[in-house]
C-alpha positions as CSV (number, residue, x, y, z in Angstrom):
1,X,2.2,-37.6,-62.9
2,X,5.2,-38.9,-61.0
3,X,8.4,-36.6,-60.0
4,X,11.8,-37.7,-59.4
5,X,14.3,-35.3,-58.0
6,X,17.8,-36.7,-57.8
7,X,21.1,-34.4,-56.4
8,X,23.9,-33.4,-58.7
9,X,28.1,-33.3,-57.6
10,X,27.8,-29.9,-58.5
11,X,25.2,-29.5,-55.6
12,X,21.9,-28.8,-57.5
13,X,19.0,-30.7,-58.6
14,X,17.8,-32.8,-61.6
15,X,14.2,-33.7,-61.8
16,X,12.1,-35.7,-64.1
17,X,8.4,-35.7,-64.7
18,X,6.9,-38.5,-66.1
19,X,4.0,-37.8,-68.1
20,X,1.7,-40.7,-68.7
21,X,1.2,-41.5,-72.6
22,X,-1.9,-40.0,-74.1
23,X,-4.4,-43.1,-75.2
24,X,-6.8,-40.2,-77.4
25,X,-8.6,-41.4,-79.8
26,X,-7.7,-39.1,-83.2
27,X,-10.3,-37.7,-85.6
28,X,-9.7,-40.6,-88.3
29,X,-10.3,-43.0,-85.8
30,X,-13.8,-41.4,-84.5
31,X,-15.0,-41.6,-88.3
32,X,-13.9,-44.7,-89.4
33,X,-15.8,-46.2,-85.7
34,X,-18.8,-44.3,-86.8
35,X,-18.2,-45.5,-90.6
36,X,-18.3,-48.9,-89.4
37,X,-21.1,-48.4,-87.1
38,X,-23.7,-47.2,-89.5
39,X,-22.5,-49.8,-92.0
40,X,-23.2,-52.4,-89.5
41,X,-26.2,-51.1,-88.8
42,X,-27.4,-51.1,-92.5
43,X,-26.1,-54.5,-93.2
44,X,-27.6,-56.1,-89.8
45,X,-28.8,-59.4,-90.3
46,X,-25.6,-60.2,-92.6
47,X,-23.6,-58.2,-90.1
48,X,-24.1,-60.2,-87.4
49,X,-22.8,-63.2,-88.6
50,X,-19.2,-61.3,-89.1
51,X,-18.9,-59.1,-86.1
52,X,-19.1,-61.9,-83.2
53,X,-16.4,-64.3,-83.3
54,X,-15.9,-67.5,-80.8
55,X,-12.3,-68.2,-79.4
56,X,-12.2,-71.5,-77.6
57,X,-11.0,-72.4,-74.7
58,X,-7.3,-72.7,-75.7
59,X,-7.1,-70.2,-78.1
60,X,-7.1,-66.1,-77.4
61,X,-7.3,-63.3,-79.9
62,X,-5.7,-60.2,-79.9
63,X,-7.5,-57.4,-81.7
64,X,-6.5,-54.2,-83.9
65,X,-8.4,-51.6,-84.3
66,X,-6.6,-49.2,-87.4
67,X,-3.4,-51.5,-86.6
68,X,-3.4,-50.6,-83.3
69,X,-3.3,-52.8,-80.4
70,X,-6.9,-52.3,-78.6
71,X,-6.8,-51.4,-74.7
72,X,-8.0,-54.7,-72.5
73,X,-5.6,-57.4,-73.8
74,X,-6.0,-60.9,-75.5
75,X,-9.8,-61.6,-75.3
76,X,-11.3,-65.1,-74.5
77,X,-12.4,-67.6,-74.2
78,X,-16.0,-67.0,-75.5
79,X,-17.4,-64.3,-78.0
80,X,-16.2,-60.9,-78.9
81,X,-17.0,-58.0,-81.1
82,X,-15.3,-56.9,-83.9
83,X,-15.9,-53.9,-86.0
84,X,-16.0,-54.5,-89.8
85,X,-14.0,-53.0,-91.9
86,X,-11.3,-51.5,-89.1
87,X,-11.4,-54.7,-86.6
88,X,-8.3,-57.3,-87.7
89,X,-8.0,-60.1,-85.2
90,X,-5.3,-62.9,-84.8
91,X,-5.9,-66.3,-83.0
92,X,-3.6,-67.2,-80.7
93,X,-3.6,-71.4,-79.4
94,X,-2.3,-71.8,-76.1
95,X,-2.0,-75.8,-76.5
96,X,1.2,-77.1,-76.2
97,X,2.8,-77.4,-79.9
98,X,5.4,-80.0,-80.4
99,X,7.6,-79.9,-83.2
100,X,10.6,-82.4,-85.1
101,X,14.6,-80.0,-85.5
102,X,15.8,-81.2,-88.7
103,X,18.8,-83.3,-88.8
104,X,21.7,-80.5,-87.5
105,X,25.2,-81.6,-89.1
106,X,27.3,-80.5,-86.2
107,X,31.2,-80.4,-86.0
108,X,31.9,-81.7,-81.9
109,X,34.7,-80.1,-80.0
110,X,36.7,-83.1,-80.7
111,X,36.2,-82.7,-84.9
112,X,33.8,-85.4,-85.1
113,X,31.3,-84.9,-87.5
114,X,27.7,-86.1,-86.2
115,X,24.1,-85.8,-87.4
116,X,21.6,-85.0,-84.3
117,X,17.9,-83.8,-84.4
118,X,15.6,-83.3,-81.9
119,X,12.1,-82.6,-80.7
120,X,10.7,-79.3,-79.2
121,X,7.9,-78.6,-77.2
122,X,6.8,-75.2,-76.5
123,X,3.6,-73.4,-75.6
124,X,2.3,-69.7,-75.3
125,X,2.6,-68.2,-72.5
126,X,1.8,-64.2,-73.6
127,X,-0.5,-63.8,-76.3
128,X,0.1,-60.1,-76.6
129,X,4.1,-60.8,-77.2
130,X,4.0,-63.4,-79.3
131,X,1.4,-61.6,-81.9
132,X,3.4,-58.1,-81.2
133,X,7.6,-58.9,-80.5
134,X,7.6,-61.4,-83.5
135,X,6.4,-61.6,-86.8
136,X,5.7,-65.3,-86.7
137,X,6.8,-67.0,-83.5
138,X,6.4,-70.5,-84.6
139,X,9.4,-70.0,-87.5
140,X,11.1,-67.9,-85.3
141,X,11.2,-70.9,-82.7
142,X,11.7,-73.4,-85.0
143,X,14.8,-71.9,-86.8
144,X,16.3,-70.6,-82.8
145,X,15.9,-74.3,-81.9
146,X,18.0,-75.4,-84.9
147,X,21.2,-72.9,-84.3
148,X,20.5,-73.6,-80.5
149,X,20.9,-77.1,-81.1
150,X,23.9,-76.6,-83.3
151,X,25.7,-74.2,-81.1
152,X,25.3,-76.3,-77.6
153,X,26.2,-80.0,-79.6
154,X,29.3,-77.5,-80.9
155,X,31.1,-77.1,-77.6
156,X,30.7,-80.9,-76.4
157,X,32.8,-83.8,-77.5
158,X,31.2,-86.9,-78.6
159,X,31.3,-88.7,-75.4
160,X,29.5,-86.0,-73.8
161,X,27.2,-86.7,-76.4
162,X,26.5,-90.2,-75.8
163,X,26.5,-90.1,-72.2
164,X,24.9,-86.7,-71.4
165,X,22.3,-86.7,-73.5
166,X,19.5,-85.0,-70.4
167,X,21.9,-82.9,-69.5
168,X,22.2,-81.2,-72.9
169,X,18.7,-81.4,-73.7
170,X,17.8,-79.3,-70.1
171,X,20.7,-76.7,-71.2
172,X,18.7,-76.8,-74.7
173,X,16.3,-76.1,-73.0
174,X,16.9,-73.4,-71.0
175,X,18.3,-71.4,-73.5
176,X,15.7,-71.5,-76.1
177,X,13.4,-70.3,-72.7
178,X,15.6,-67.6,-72.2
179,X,15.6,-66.5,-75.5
180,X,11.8,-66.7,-76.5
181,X,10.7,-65.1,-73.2
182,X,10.4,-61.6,-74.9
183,X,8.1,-63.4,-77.3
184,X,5.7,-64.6,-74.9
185,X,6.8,-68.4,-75.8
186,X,8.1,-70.7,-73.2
187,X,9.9,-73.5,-74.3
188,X,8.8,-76.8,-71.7
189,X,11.1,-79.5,-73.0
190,X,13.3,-80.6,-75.0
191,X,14.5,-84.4,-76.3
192,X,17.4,-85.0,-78.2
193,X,17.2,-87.9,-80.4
194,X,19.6,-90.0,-82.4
């Protein structure tokens, strides 16, 4: 446990204790472990066959035990264990995933009306975040990339358009990085096409 004392105006003393958050293991958890135990163990040979699971060498899974996040991390690559029955697992690819912005009508600074898309390409950086911040971080991405795209074309004119073309695609890009980093996604480039 850690103590922090800090002074008041008044002349006295504030302090705060931080207490490290219990990781116990509750009662329902214990039996459903041993539930799953024994039924592995009475089901062996079959068993087998559904409690290891391979994760390549670009992919990483992050297991739940009950729904909750198991102590240790993503696991991989290679084989881990899951319990039946109270083990859920999601694969996470770590491969860089590329992926087309729809056509973005966009209104320019100067009231010029133009049609732009554009190509993403992002990759994982924290499995952990992007299975636990996100629901699904590949829509997520793919519909921020489209409002990014409209909102940085918005406050150019068309010449900036036609002429600045990296420069808008590195800003792109930095702000879809910036705002996926809680996710665990990092955004690597960006290419704005016709």
């Amino acid at each position: 446990m850690d103590t922090d004392c800090l002074s008041t105006e008044s002349g006295g003393c504030e302090c705060y204790v931080d207490v490290p958050e219990a990781d116990s293991i509750g009662c329902v958890e214990v039996l459903a472990t041993v539930c799953s135990i024994v039924l592995m163990v009475l089901t062996l040979p079959i068993s087998l066959f559904l409690c290891f699971k391979v994760v390549q060498e670009y992919e990483r899974a992050v297991i739940f035990r009950l729904g909750r996040l198991r102590s240790g991390g993503a696991r991989g690559p290679g084989v881990f264990f899951v319990l039946p029955c109270i083990d859920n697992y999601c694969k996470v690819d770590l491969r860089t995933v590329s992926f087309d912005v729809p056509p973005q009508e966009v209104l320019t600074r100067d009231s010029v009306t133009v049609s732009v898309d554009a190509v993403v390409y992002y990759r994982i950086r924290d499995p952990l975040n992007a299975v636990v911040q996100v629901a699904n971080y590949s829509h997520s991405t793919r519909l921020l990339a489209a409002t990014t795209l409209r909102n940085v074309l918005g406050t150019r004119n068309l010449s900036e358009l036609l002429t600045e073309r990296e420069a808008i695609s590195h800003s792109m890009q930095v702000t879809l990085d910036e705002a996926t980093d809680p996710w665990g996604v990092q955004v690597e480039r960006v290419e704005i096409e016709d």
